[in-house]
Residue, then its C-alpha position, 0 to 999 in steps of 0.5 A: x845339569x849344573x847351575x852357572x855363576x858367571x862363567x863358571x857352572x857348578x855341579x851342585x846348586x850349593x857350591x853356585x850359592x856359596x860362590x854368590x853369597x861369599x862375594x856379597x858386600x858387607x853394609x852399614x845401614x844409616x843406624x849404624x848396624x852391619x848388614x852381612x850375609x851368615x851361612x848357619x850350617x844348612x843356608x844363607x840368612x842374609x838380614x834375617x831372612x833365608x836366602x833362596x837363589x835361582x840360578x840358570x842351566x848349564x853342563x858341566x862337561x861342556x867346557x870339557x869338550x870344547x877342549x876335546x874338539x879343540x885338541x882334535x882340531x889341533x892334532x889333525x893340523x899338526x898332522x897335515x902339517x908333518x905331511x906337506x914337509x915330508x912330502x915336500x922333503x921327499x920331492x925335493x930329495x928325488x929332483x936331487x937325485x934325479x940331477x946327479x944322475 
């Protein structure tokens, strides 16, 4: 199981956090005081308060295999394609033949 950040999923719930967290915008509140999220080691404090984020389910192998099924597809297209030339090729050559005859 992995936990998904846009189109990415990541393996851990930690690289999905830091991920988020690492694109948050800094802020300056109307007294002039930057608000920032800070990573202390363990987790995310942002505005003095512990971050916790939920994150949706995904697999991680599934783009993965996606490729695989692609490759395949691909590789047998390729395959069929080499067989209508060599076909066509070996056709043409017996007419060849037979008109020399």
């Amino acid at each position: 199981m992995g936990y998904q950040v846009g189109r990415a999923c990541h393996v851990t719930i930690d690289a999905a956090t830091n991920e988020v967290m690492t694109q948050v915008v800094p802020t300056i509140d109307k007294d002039g005081v930057l608000h920032h999220p800070v990573f202390n080691g363990t987790n995310w404090v942002y505005k003095e308060q512990p971050v916790k984020l939920t994150f949706p389910e995904c697999n991680p192998m599934q783009f993965y295999e996606l490729g695989q099924s692609v490759g395949q597809t691909l590789a047998y297209a390729m395959l069929a394609c080499l067989v209508v030339v060599i076909l066509t090729k070996l056709i043409l050559w017996q007419r060849e033949r037979e008109n020399e005859e």
